[in-house]
Biopython code that builds the backbone (N, CA, C, O; Angstrom):
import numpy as np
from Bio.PDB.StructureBuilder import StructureBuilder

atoms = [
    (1, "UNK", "N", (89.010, -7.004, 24.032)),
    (1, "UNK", "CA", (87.823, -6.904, 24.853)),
    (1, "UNK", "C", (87.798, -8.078, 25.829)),
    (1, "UNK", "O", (88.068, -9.226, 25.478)),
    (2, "UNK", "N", (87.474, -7.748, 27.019)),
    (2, "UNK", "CA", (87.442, -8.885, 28.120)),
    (2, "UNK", "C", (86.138, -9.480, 28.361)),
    (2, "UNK", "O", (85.183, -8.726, 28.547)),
    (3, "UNK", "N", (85.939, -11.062, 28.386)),
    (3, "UNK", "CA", (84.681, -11.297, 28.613)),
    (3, "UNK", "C", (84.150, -11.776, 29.981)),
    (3, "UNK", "O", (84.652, -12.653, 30.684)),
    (4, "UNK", "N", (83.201, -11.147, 30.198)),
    (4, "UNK", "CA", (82.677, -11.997, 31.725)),
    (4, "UNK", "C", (81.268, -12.545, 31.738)),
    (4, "UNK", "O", (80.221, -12.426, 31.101)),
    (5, "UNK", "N", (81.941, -13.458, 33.176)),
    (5, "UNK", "CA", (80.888, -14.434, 33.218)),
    (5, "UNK", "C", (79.600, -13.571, 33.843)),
    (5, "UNK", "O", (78.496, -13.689, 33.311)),
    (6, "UNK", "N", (79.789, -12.736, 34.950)),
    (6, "UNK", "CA", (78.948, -12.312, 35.447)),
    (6, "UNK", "C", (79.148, -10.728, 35.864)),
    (6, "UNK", "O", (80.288, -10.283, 36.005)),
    (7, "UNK", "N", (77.913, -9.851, 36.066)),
    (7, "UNK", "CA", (78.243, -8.505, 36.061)),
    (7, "UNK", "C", (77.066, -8.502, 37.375)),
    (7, "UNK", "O", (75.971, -9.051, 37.495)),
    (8, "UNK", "N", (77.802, -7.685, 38.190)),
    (8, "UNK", "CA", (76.781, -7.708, 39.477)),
    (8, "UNK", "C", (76.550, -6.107, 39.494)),
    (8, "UNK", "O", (77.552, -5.392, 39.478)),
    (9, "UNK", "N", (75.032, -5.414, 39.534)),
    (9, "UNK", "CA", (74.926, -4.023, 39.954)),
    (9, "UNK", "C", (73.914, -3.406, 41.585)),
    (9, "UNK", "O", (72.759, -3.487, 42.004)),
    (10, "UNK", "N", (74.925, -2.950, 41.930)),
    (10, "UNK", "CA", (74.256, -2.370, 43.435)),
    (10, "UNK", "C", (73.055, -1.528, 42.795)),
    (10, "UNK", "O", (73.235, -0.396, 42.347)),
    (11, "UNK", "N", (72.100, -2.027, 42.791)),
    (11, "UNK", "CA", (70.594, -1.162, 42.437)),
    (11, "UNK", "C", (70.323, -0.431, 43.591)),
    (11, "UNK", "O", (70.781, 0.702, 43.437)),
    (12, "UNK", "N", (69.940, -0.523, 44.367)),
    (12, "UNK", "CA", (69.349, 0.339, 45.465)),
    (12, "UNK", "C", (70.396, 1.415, 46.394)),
    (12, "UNK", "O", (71.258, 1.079, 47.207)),
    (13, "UNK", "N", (70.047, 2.636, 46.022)),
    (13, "UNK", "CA", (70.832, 3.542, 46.715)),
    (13, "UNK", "C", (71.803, 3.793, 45.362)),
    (13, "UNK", "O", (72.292, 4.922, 45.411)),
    (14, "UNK", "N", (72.166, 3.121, 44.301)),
    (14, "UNK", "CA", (73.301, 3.488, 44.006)),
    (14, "UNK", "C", (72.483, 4.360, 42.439)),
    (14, "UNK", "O", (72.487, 5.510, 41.998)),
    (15, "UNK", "N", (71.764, 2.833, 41.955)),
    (15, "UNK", "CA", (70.764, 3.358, 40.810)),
    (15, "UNK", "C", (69.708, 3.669, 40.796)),
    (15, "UNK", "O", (69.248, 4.210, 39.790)),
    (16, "UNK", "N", (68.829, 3.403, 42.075)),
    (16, "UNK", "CA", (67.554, 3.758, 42.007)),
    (16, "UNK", "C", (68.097, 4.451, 43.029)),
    (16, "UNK", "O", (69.272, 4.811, 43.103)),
    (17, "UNK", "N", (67.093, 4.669, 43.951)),
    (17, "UNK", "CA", (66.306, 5.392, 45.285)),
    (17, "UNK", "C", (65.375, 4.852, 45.790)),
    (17, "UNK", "O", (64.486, 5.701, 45.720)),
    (18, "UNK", "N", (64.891, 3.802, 46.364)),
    (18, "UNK", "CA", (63.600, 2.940, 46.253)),
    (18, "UNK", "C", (62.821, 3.583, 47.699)),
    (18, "UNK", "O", (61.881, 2.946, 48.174)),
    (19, "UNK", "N", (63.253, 4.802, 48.315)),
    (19, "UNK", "CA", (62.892, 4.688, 49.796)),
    (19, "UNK", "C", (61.196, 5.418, 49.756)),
    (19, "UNK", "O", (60.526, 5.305, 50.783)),
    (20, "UNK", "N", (60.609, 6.123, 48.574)),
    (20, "UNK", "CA", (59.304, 6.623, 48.377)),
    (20, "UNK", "C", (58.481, 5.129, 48.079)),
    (20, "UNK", "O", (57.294, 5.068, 48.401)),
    (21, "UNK", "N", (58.914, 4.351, 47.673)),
    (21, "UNK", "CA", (58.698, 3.155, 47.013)),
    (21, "UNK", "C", (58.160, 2.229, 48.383)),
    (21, "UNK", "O", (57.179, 1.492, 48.486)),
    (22, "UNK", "N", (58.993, 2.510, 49.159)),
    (22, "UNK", "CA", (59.201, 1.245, 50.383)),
    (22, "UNK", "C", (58.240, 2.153, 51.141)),
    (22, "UNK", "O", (57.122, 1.695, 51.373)),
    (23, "UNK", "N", (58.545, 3.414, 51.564)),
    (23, "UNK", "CA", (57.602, 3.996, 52.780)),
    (23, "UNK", "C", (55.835, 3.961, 52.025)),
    (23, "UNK", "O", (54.833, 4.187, 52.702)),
    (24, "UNK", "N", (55.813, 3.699, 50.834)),
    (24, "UNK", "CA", (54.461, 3.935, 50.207)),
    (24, "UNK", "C", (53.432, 2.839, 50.477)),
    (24, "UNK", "O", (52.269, 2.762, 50.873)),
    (25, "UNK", "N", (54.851, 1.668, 49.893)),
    (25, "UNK", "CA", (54.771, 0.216, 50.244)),
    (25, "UNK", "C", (53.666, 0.181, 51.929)),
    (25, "UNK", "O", (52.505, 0.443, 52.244)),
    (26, "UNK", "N", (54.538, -0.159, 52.393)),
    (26, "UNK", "CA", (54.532, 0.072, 54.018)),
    (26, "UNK", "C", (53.249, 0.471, 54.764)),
    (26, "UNK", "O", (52.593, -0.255, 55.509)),
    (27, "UNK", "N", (52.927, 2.155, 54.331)),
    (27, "UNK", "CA", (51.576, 2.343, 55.010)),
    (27, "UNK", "C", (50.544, 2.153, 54.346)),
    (27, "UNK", "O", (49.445, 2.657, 54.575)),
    (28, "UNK", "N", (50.918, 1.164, 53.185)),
    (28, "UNK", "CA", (49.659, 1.015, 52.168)),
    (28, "UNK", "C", (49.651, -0.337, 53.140)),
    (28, "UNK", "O", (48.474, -0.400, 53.494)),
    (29, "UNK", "N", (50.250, -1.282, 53.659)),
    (29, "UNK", "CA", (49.733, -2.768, 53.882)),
    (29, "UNK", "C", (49.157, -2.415, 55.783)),
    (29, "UNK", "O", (48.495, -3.238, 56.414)),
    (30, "UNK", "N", (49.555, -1.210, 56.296)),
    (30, "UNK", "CA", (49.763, -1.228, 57.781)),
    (30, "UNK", "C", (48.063, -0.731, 57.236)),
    (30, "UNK", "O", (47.054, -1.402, 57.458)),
    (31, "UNK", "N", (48.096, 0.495, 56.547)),
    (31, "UNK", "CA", (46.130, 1.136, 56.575)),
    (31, "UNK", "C", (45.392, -0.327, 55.823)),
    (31, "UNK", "O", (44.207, -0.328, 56.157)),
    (32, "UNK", "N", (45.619, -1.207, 55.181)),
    (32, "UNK", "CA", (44.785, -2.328, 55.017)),
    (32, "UNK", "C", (44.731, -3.311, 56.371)),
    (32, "UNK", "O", (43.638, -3.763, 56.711)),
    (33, "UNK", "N", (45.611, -3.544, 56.929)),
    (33, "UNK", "CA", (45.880, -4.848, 57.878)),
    (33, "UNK", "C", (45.505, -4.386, 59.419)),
    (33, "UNK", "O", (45.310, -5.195, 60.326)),
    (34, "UNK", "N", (45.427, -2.708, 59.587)),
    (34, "UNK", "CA", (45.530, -2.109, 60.689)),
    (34, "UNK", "C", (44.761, -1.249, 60.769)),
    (34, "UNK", "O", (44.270, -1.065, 61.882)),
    (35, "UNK", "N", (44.265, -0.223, 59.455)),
    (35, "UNK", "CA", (43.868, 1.049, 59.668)),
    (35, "UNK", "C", (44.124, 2.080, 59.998)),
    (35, "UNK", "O", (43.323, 2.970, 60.283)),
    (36, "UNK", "N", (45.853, 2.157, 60.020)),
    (36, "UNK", "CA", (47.072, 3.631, 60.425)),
    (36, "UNK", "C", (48.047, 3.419, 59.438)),
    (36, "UNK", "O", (48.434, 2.522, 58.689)),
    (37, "UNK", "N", (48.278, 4.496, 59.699)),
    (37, "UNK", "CA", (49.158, 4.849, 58.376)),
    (37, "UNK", "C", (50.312, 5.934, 59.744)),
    (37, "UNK", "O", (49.963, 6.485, 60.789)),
    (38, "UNK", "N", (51.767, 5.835, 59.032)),
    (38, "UNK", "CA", (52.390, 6.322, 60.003)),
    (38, "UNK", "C", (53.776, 7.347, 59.429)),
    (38, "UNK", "O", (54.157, 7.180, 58.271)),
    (39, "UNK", "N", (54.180, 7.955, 59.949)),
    (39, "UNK", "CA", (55.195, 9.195, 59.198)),
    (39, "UNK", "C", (56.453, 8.415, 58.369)),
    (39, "UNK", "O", (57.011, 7.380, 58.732)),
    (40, "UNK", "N", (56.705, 9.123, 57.285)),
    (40, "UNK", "CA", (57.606, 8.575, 56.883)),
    (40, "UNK", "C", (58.647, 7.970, 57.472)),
    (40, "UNK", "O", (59.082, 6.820, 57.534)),
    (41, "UNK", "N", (59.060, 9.464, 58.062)),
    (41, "UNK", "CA", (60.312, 9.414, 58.634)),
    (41, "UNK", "C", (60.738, 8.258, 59.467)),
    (41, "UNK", "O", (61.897, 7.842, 59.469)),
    (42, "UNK", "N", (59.853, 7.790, 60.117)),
    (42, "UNK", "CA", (59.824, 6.505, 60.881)),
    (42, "UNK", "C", (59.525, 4.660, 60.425)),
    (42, "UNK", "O", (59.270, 3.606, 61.009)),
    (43, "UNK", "N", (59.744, 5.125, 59.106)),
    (43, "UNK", "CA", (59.673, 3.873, 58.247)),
    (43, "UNK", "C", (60.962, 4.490, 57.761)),
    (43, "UNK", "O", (61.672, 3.622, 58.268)),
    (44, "UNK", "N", (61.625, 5.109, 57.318)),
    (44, "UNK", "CA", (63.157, 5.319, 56.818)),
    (44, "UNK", "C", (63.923, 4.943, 57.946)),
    (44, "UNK", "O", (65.136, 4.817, 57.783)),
    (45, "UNK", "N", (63.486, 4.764, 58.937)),
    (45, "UNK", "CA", (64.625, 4.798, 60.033)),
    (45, "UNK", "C", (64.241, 3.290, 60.532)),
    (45, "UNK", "O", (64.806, 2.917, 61.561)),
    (46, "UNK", "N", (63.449, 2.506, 59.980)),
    (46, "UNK", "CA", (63.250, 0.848, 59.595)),
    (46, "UNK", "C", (64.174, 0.379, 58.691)),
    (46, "UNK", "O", (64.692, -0.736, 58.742)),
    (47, "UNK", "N", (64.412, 1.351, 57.743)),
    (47, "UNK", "CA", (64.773, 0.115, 56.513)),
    (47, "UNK", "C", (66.299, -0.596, 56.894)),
    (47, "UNK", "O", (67.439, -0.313, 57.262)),
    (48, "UNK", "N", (65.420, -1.727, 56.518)),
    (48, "UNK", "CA", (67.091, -2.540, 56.915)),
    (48, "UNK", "C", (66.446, -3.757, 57.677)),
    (48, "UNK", "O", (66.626, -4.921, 57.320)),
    (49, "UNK", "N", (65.763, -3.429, 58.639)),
    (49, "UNK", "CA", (65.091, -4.597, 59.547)),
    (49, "UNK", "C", (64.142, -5.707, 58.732)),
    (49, "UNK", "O", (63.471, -5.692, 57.700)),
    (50, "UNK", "N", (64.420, -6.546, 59.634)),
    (50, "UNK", "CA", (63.324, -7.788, 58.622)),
    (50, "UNK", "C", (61.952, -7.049, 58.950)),
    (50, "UNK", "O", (61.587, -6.350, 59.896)),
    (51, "UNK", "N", (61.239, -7.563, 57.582)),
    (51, "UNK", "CA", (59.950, -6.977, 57.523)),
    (51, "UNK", "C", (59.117, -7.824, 58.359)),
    (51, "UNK", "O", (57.952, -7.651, 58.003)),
    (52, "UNK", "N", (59.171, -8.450, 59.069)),
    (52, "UNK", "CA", (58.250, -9.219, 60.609)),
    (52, "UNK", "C", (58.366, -8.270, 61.337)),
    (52, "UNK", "O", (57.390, -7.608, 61.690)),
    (53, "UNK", "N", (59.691, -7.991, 61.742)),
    (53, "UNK", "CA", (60.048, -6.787, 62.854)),
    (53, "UNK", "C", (59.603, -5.534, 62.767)),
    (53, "UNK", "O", (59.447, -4.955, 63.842)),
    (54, "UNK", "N", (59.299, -4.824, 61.567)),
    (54, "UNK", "CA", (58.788, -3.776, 61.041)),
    (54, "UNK", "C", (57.334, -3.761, 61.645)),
    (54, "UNK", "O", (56.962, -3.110, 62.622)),
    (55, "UNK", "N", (56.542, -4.666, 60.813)),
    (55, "UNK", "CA", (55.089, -4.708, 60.818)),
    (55, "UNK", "C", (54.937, -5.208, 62.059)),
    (55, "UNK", "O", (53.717, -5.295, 62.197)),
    (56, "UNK", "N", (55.594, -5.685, 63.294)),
    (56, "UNK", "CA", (55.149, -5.711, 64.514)),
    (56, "UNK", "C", (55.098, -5.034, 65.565)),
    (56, "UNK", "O", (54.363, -5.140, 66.547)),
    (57, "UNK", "N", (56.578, -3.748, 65.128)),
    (57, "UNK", "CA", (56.360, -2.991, 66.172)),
    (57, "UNK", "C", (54.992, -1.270, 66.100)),
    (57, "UNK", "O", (54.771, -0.236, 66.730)),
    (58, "UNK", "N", (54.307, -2.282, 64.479)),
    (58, "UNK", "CA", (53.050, -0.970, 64.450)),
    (58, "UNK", "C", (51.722, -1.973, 64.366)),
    (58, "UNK", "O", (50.613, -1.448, 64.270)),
    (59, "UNK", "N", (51.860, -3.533, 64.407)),
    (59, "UNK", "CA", (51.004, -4.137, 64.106)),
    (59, "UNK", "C", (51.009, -5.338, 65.406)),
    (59, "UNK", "O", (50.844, -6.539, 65.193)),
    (60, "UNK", "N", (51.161, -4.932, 66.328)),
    (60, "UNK", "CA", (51.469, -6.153, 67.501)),
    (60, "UNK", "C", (50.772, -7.558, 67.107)),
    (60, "UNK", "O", (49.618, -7.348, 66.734)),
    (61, "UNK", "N", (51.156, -9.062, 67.073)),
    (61, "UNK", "CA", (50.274, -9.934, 66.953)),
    (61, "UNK", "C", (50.192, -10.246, 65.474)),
    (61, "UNK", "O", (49.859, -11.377, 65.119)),
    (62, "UNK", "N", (50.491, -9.267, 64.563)),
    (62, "UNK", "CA", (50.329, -9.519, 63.370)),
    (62, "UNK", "C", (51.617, -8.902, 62.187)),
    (62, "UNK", "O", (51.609, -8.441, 61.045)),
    (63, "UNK", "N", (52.650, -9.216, 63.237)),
    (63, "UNK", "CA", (53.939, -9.257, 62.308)),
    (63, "UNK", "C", (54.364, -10.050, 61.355)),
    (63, "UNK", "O", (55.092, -9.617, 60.461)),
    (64, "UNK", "N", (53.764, -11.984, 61.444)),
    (64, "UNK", "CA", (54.150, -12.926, 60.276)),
    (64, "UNK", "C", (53.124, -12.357, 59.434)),
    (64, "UNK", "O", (52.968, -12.771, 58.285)),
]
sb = StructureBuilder()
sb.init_structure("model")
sb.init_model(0)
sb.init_chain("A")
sb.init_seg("    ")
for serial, (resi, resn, name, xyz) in enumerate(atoms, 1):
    if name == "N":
        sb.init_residue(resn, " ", resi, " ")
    sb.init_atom(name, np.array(xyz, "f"), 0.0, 1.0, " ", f" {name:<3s}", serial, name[0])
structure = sb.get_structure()
């Protein structure tokens, strides 16, 4: 048996699915901070971007 020091697992995309998670995320802080809530589809086609950049191009002024 071989022993290791460390075991690394790709969680997202590989073991979970987190993208109901993140878009839920998302228009839950934009309808508190803003009062809109916005299509999924257009928060899936975010993920990846820093979350400043996200929340500014639906929250102008209040991306930090």
């Amino acid at each position: 048996m071989m022993d290791f020091d460390l075991v690394i697992f790709d969680l997202d995309g590989v073991l979970v699915d987190s993208t109901e998670a993140i878009t839920n995320t998302f228009n839950h802080v934009l309808i508190k901070a803003g009062g809109i809530s916005i299509n999924n589809k257009n928060i899936i086609e975010m993920i990846g971007m820093p979350l400043d950049s996200m929340f500014e191009r639906y929250l102008p002024g209040k991306g930090e």
